[in-house]
One Martini backbone bead per residue (centre of mass of N, CA, C, O) as a GRO file, in nm:
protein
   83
    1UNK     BB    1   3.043   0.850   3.801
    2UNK     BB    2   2.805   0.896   3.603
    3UNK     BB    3   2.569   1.055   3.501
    4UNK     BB    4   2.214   1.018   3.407
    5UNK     BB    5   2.032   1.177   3.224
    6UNK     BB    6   1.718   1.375   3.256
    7UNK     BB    7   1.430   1.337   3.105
    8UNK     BB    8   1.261   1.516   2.876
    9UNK     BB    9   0.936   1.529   2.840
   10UNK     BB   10   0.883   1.711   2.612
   11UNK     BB   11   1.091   1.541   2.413
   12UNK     BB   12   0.914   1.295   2.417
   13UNK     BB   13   0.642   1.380   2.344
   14UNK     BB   14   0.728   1.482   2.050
   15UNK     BB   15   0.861   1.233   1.974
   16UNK     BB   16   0.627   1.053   1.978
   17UNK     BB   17   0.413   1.235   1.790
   18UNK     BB   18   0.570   1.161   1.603
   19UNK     BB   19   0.556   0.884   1.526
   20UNK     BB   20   0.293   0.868   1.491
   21UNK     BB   21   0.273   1.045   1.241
   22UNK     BB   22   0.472   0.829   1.087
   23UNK     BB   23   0.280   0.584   1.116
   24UNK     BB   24   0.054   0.714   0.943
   25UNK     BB   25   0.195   0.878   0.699
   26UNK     BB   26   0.278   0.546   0.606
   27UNK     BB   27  -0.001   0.431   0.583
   28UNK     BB   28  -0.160   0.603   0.384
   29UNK     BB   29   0.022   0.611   0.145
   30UNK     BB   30   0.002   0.293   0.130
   31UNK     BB   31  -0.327   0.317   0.103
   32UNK     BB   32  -0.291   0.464  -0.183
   33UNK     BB   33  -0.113   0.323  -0.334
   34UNK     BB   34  -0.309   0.095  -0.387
   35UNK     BB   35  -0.552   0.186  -0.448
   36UNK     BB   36  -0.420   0.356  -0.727
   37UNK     BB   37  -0.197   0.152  -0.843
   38UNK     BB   38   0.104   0.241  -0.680
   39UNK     BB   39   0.431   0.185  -0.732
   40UNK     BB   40   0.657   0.221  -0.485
   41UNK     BB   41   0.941   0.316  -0.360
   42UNK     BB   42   1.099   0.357  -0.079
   43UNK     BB   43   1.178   0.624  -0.123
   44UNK     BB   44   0.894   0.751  -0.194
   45UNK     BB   45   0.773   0.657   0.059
   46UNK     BB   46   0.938   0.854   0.265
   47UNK     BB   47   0.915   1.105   0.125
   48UNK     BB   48   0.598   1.133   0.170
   49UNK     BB   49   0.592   1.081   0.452
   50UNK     BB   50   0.757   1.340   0.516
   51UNK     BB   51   0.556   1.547   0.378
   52UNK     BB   52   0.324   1.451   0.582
   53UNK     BB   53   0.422   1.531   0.844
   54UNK     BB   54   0.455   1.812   0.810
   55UNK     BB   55   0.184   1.869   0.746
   56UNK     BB   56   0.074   1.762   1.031
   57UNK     BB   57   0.258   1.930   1.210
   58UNK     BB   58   0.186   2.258   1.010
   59UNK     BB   59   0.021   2.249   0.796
   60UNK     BB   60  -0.081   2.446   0.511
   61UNK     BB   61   0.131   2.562   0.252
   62UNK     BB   62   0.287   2.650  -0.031
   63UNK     BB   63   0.487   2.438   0.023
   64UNK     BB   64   0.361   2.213   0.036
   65UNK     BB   65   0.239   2.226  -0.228
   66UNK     BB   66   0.511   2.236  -0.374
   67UNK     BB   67   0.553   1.931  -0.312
   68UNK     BB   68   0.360   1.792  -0.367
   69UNK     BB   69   0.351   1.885  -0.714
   70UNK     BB   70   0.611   1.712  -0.753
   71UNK     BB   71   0.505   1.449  -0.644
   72UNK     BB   72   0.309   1.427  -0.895
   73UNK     BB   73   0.489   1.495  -1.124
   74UNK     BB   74   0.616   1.257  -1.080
   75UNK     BB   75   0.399   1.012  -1.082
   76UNK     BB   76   0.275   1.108  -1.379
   77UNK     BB   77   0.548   1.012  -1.506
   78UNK     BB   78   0.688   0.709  -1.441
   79UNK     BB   79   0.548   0.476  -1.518
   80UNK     BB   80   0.338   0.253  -1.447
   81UNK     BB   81   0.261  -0.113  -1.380
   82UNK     BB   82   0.102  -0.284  -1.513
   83UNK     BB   83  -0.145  -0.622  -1.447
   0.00000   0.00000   0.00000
């Protein structure tokens, strides 16, 4: 019979703090694009996400900066519909 593996505590740790990470950062850029009065796609909205996972993670660096500045303008041609 195997044997089941013995759960790593520091990769469960690592796992959960990204989780927590993650649902955090997904609910921030929620609340930017409401409030900003921006309607985002399924895809921009994790893919934001995910830039905001790493800043949470790593820090701000200049990757980070120039992918923000992506964001950005990649947002500010979009062209929103009014209401």
């Amino acid at each position: 019979m195997p044997s089941t593996p013995t759960p790593n505590p520091k990769k469960q740790a690592q796992s959960t703090q990204r989780q927590i990470a993650t649902q955090s950062s997904l609910k921030l850029v929620l609340d930017w694009s409401t409030t900003c009065n921006k309607c985002l796609t399924l895809k921009e909205l994790a893919a934001i996400t995910n830039v905001m996972v790493d800043y949470v993670e790593n820090g701000y660096s200049k990757e980070i900066g120039d992918r923000f500045e992506k964001i950005q303008d990649h947002l500010d041609n979009k062209g929103f519909p009014t209401k």
